[in-house]
C-alpha positions in Angstrom: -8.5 5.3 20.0 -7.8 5.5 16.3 -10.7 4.8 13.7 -11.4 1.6 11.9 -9.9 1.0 8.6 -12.7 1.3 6.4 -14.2 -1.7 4.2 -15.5 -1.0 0.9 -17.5 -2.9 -1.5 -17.6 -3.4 -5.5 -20.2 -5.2 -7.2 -19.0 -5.1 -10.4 -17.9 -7.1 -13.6 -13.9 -8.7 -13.8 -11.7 -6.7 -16.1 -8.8 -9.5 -17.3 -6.7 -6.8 -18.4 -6.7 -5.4 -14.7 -7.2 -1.9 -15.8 -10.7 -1.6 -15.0 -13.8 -3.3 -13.2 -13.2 -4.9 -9.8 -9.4 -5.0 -10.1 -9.1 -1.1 -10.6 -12.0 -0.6 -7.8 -10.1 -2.8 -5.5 -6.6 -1.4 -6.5 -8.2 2.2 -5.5 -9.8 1.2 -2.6 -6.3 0.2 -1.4 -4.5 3.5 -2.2 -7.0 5.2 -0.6 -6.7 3.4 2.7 -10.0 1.6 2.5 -10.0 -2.4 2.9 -11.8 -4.0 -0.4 -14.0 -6.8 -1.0 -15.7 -7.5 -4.3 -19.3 -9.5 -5.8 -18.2 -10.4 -9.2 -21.5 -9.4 -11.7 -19.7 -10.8 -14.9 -16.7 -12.0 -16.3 -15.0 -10.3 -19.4 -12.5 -11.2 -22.1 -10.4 -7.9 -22.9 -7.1 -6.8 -22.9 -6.0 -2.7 -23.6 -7.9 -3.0 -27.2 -11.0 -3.6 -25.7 -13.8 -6.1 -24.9 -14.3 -9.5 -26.6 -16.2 -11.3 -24.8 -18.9 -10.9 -21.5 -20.4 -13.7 -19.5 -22.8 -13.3 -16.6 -23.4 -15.6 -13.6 -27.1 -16.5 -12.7 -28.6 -13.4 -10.7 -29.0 -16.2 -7.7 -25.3 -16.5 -7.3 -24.7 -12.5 -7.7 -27.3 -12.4 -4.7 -25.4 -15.5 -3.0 -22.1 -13.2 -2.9 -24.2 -10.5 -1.8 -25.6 -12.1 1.4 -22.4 -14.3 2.1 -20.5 -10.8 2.4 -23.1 -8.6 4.3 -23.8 -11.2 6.3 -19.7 -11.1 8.0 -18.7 -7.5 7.0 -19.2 -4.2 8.3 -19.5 -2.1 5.2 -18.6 1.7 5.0 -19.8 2.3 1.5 -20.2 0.4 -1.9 -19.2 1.0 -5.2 -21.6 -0.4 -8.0 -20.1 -0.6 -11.6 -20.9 -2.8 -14.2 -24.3 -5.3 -13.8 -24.7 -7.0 -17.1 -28.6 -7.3 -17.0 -32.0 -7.0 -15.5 -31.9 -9.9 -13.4 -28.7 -9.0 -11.6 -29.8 -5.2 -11.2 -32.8 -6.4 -9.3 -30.4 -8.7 -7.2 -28.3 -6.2 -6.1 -31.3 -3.4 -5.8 -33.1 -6.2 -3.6 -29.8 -6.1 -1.1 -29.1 -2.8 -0.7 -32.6 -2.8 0.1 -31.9 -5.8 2.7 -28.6 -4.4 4.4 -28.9 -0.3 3.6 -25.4 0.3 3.5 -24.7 4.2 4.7 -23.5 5.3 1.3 -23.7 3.9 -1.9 -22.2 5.2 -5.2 -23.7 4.1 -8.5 -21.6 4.4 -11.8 -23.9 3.9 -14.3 -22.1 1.4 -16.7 -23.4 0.7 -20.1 -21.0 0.5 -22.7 -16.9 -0.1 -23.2 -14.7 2.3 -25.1 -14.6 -0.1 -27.8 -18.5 0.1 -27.9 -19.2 -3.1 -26.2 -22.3 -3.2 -24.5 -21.7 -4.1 -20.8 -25.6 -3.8 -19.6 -28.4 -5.3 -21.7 -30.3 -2.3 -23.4 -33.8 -3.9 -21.5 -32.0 -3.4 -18.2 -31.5 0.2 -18.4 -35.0 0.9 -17.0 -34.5 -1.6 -14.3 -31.2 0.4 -13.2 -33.0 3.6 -13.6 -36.2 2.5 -11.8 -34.8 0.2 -9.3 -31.3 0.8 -8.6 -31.2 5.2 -8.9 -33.6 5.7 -5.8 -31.4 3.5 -3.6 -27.8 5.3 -4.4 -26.8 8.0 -2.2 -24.6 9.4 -5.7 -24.9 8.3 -9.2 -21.5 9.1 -11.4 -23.2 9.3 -15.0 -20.9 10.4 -18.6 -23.0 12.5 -20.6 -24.1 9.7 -23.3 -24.8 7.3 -20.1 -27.6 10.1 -18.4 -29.2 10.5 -22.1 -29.6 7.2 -22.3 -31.3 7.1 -18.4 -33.3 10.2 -19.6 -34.1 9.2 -23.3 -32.5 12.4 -24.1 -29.9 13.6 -26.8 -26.6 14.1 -25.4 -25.9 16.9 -23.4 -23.6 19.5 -25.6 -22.9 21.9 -22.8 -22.6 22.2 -19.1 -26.5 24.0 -18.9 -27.7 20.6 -20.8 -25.4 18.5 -18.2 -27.1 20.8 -15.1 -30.5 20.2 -16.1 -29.6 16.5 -16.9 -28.1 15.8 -13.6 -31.3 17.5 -12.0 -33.6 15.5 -14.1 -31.8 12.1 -12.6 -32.2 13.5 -9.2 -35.5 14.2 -9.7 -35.8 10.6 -10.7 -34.7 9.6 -7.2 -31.1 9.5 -6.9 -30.0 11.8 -3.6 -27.3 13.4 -5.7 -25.5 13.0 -9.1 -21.9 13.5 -10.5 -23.0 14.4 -13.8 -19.0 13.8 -16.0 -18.3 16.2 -18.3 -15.0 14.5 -20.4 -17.2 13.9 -23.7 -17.9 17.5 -23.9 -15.4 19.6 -26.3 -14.1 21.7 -23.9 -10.4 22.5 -22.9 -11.2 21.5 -19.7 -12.8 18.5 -18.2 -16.2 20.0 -15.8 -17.6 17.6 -13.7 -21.3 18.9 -11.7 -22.1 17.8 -8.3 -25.8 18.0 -8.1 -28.1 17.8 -4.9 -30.9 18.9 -2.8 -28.5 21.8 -1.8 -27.5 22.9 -4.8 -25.1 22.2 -7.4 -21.4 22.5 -7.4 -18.4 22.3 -10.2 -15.8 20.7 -10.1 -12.9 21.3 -13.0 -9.9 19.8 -13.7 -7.7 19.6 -16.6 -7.3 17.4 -19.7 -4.6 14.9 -19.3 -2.8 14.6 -22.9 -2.1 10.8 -21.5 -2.5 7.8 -24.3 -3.5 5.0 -21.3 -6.9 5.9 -19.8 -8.5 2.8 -19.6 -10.6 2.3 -16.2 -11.2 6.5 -15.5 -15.0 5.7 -15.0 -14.2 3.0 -12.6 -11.3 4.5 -10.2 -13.3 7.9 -10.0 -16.3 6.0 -9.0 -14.2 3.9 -6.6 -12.1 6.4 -4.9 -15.8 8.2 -4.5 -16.7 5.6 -2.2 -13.3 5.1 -0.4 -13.2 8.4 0.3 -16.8 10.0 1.5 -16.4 6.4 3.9 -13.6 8.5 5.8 -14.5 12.0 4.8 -18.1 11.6 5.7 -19.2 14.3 2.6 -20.1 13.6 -1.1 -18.1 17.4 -2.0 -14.7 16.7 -0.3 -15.0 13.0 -1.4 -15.3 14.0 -5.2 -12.4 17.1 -5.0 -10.4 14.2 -3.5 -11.1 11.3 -5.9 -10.5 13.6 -8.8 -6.9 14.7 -7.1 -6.1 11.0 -7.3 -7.3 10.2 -10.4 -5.4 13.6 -12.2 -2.0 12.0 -10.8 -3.3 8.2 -11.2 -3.4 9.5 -15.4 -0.8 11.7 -15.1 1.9 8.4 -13.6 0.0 6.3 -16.1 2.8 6.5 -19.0 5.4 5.0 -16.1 3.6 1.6 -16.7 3.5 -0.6 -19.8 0.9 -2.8 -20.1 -0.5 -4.2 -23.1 -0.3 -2.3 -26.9 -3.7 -0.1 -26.4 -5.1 1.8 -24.0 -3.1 1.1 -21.5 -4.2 1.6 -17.3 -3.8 3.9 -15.0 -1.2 4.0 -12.4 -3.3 3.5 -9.0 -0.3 2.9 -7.2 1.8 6.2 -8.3 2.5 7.7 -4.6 4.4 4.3 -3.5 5.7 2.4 -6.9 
């Protein structure tokens, strides 16, 4: 008897360019032979130059989504991205609480490459608090965990190792800690946990369209460790993807900015 096809979950904010947010979560999840459903955390204006504009449902209609979905689907894993404020945090910290779904993968979303701030600066204690002890992996870029840790910015991959440890210390069961702001000719990613810790390189892709990298790592993450049943051969697959997702990216053209990736590059 063959297995299930497995359903995923975002709970994340809109992206109306389609590059990143639910649309790139839900484009991944597809590629990655995973079924997709969404709870929609915000709504944004923005287009390949950026962010213009956020707005945020009530926290009671986030946790309305929440229950209306758990309540029908069998969920493999969730993917959490972008969760505006405090309120909605709790909401969705309050759930996963409720329905413990087997893995859950937290990408800690704070701020848009244009510098627009996607979670209130008062939530970030609430995510850390609230929301790190209930994620089975938390997919942190280096200014995202020194803002968790009230730390400077990790400049090297002994600052990212201790970071990453820090955050599991913290609660999270393991952490991705992202290496791509570091200036390095490579890109190091660390896989931290109880067991050790692990690394993960990859190459720099000279690409100009690499908007929604955060999102589609973090996504294919939780497609992937659904079907694979381990965090390690989850994240050397996700990053396989997401090298040839950036690597196809320059066959699309979409928008005059930083453009998206190509999520669709083995069948387009």
């Amino acid at each position: 008897m063959s297995h299930p096809i497995p359903n995923v979950l975002t709970i994340a904010g809109s992206d109306s360019g389609g590059g990143a947010g639910i649309q790139a979560d839900l484009k991944t999840f597809s590629a990655l032979g995973a079924y997709g459903a969404s709870v929609i955390t915000a709504l944004t204006a923005q287009n390949t130059h950026g962010v213009s504009a956020v707005h945020a449902p009530e926290a009671a209609f986030v946790t309305a989504q929440l229950d209306a979905v758990f309540g029908d689907i069998r969920f493999d894993a969730v993917k959490i991205g972008m969760l505006a404020n405090a309120g909605i945090v709790r909401a969705v910290a309050s759930a996963l609480r409720r329905y413990r779904p087997k893995y859950v993968v937290l990408d800690t979303v704070m701020i848009s490459k244009n510098q627009h701030a996607l979670l209130d600066p008062e939530a970030v204690g609430a995510l850390r608090d609230e929301l790190l002890p209930l994620a089975g992996l938390v997919t942190p870029n280096l200014p995202e965990a020194a803002a968790l840790l009230g730390e400077p910015e990790a400049a090297d991959e002994a600052a990212m190792l201790r970071q990453g440890e820090a955050l599991r210390v913290l609660g999270a069961q393991a952490v991705l800690m992202k290496g791509g702001h570091l200036p390095a000719p490579d890109s190091p990613d660390w896989f931290v946990a109880a067991t050790g810790a692990q690394r993960f390189g990859g190459p720099r892709v000279a690409v100009p369209h690499t908007h929604g990298t955060g999102c589609t790592l973090s996504a294919a993450i939780a497609a992937l460790v659904a079907q694979r049943g381990d965090w390690a051969s989850a994240i050397a697959e996700a990053k396989t993807y997401l090298l040839d997702a950036l690597r196809e990216s320059v066959r699309l053209q979409v928008g005059s900015g930083t453009g998206p990736l190509h999520h669709f590059h083995r069948w387009w």
